[in-house]
Residue frames relative to the residue before (quaternion, step in Angstrom):
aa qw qx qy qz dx dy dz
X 1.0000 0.0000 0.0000 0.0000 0.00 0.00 0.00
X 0.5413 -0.5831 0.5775 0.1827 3.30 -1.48 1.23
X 0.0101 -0.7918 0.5775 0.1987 3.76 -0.18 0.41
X 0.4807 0.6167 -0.3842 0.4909 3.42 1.37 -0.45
X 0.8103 0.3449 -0.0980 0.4635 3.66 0.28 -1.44
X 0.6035 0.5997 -0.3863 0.3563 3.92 0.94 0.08
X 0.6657 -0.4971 0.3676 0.4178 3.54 -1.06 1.40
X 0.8841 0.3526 -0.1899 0.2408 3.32 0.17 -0.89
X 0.4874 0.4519 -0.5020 0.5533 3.38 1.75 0.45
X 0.0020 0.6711 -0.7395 0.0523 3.55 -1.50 1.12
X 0.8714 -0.4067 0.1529 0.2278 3.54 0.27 1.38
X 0.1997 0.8496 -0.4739 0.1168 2.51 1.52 0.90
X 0.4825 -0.5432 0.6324 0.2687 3.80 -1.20 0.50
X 0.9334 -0.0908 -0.0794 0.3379 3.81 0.36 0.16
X 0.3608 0.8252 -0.4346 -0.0059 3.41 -0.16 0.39
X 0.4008 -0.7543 0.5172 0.0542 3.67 -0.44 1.69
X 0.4016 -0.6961 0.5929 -0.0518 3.21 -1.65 0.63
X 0.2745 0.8547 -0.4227 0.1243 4.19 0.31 0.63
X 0.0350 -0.8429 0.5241 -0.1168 3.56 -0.66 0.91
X 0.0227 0.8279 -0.5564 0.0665 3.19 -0.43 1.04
X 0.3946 -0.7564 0.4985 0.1539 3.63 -0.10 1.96
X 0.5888 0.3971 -0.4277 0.5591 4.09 0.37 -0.46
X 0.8911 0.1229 -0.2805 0.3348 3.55 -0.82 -0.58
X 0.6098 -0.5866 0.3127 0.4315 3.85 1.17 -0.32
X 0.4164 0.7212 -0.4381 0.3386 3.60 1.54 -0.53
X 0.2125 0.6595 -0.7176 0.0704 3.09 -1.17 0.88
X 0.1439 -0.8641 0.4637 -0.1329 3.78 -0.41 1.88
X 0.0291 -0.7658 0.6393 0.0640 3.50 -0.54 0.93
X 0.2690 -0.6478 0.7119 -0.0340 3.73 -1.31 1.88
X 0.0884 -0.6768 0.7054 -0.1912 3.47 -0.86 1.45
X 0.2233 0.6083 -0.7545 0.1044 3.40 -0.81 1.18
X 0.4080 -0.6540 0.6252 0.1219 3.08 -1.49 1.83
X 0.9192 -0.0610 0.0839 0.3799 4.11 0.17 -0.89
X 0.0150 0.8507 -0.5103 -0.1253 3.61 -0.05 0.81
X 0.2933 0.8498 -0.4236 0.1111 3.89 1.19 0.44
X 0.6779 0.4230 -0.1580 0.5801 3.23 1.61 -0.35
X 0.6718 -0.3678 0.1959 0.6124 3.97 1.03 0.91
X 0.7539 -0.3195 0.2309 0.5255 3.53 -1.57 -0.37
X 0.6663 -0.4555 0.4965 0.3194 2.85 -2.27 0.54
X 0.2319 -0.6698 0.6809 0.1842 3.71 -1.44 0.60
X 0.3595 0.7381 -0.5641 0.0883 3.36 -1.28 -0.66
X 0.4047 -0.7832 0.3866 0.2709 3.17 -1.86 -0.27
X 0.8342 -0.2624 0.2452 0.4185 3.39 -1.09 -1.17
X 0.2700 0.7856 -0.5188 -0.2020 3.29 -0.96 -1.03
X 0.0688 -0.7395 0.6675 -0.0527 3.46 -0.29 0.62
X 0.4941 0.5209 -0.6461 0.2589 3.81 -0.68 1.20
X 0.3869 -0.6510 0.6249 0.1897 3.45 -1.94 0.23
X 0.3230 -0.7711 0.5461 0.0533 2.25 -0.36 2.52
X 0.2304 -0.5925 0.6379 0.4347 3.51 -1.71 -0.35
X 0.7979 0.0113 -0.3638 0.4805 3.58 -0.40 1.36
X 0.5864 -0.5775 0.4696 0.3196 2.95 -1.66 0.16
X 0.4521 0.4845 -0.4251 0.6166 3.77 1.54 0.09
X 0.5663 0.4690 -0.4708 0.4876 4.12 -0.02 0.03
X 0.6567 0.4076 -0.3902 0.5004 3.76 0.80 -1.63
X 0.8160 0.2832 -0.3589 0.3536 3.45 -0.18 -1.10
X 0.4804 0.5400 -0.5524 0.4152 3.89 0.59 0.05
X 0.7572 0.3573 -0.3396 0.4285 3.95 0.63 -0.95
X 0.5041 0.6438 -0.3811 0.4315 3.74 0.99 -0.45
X 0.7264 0.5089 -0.1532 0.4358 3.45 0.92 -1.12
X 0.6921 0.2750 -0.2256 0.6280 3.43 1.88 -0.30
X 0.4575 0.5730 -0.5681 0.3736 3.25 0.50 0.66
């Protein structure tokens, strides 16, 4: 997946990548706009089937 070229990136201003091989965590942070003070948002905890599904829902949140 194109994260650049996918419907669902619209400029975001950040979006990070984390993975931690001991406990299994692997976390995608997506911040779409901080012009108006800090970023808000939420969770998600689910088992995607791919890692193109996680970042597709990260990217709409």
């Amino acid at each position: 997946m194109a994260i650049f070229n996918s419907t669902e990136f619209s400029d975001h201003e950040e979006v990070v990548f984390c993975r931690d091989p001991d406990t299994g965590l692997f976390a995608i942070i997506a911040i779409h706009d901080r012009t108006l003070g800090p970023a808000a948002g939420g969770c998600r905890m689910w088992p995607y089937a791919s890692e193109e599904d996680a970042i597709r829902d990260a990217l709409r949140l």
